[in-house]
VEXMAR-493731 format. One record per residue: residue in one letter; y negated, z, x negated of N, C-alpha, C in turn. Coordinates in steps of 0.05 Angstrom, whole numbers, plus 5000, padded with zeros to 4 digits. Example, Ala and Ser with C-alpha at 12.3 -4.5 7.8 and 13.67 -1.06 7.14 Angstrom:
a511451564736509051564754506651564736s504551424743502151434727499951574742
This chain:
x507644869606506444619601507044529573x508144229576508844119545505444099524x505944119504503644029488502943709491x504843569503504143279503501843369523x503143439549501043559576498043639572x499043899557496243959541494143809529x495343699515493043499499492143209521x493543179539493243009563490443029577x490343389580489043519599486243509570x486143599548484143549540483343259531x484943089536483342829541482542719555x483142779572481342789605479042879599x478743159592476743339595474443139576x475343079553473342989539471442729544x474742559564473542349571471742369585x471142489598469742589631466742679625x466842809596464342899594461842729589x458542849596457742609597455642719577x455642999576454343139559454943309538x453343319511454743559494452943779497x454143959514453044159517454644439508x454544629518455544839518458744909524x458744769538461044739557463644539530x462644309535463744199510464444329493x462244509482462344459450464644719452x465344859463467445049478470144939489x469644749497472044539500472444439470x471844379457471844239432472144519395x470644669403471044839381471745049393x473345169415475245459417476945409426x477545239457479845169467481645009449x480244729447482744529430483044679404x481044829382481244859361484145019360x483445249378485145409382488045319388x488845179412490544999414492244899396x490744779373492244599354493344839334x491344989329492645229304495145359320x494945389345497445539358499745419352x499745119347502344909342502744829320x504644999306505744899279505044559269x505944339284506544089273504344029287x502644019308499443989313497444059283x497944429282495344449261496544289228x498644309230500444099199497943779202x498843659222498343479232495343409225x493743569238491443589235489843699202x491043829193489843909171490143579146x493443519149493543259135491343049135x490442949158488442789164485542979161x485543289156483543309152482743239124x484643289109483943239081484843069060x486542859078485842629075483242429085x480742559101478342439102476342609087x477342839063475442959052475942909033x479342729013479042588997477642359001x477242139013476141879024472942009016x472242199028469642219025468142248993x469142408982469042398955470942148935x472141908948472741758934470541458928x470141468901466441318894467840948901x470840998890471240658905471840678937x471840838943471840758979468840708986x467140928976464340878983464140678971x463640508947462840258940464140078962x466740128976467839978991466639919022x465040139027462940159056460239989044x459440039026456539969012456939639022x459139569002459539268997461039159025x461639299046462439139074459639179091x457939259085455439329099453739029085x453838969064451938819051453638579059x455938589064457638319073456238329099x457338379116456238439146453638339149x451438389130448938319128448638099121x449837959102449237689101451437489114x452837539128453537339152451337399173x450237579176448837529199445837439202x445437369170442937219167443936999168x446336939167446736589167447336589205x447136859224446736719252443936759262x442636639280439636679286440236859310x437936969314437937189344438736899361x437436789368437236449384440236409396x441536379378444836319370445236489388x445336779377447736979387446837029424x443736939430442736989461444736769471x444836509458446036239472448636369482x450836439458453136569467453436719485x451236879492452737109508451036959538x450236799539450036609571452036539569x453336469554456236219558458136409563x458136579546460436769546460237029566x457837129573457637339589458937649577x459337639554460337799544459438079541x459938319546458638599543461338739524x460238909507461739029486462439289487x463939449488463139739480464239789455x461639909435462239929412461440289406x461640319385462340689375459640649353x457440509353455540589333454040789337x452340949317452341159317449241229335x448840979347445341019359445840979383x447840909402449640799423450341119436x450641109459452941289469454741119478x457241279470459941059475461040919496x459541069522460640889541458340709550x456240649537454040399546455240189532x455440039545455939699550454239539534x454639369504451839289499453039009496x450338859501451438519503450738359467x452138139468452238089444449138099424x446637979441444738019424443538399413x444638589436444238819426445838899411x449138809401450038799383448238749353x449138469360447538339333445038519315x443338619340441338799326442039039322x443839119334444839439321445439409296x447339199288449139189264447439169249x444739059248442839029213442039209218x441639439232440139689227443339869209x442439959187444240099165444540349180x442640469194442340769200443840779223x444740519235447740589251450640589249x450540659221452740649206453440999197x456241049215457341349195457941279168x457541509153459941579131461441779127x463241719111464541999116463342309093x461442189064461442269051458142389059x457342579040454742739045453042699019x453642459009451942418982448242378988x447042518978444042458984443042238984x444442068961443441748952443341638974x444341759001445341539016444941679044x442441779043441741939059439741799087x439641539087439141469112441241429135x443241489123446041549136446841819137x446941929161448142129170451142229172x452442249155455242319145456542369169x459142229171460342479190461542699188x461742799160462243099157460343179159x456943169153455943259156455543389188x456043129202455143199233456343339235x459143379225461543629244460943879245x459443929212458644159201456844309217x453744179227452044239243453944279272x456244109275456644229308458544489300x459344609280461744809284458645009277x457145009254454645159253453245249279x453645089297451945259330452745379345x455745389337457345659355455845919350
């Protein structure tokens, strides 16, 4: 089996799941981990982007750069009313799937449950684990707690 195959077969797998359970987290931290370290230009591959998101995380102008698109984000959306964004989504019929962090990713949310996700801050990842900024749940942090429960 090619590695293209392989990694085919674990995207399936992951797509499929509906739970993080046991099973997963075994699919996810022994099988694939394992997998990728077995492949020269996989674990290359992977380590680059690993630490290129652990510079990002400790870089203070990228975080000023999340801070200040969050406070943007926030004030366009006081200039729309809840009112507004219900009107659109009659007209439009529109359902979203979005990756926020209070969502599971395959629920469907329509524009006014949008709208209210987005001013809640605490559905926002980061990548960094600074305390200041601790109504946000990092996403290194989360990784850390999932490789910690093996």
């Amino acid at each position: 089996m090619t590695p293209e195959e392989k990694l085919k077969i674990f995207r399936e797998k992951i797509s499929n799941a509906t739970t993080f359970d046991n099973n997963f987290r075994q699919l996810l931290g022994i099988e694939l981990f394992d997998f990728i370290h077995e492949n020269k230009i996989l674990k290359n591959e992977f380590y680059k982007r690993f630490n290129y998101l652990e510079d990002l995380a400790t870089d203070k102008s990228f975080r000023l750069l999340q801070d200040n698109l969050f406070k943007t984000i926030q004030e366009i959306l006081k200039l729309i009313s809840l009112k507004e964004v219900n009107k659109w989504q009659k007209e439009l019929n529109i359902e979203l799937i979005n990756n926020l962090k209070t969502r599971h990713r395959k629920n469907l949310l329509t524009l006014p449950e949008l709208y209210l996700e987005l001013q809640n801050k605490d559905a926002y990842y980061r990548l960094e684990d600074d305390s200041d900024f601790n109504s946000i749940l990092s996403v290194k942090r989360q990784y850390e707690e999932t490789v910690e429960n093996y």
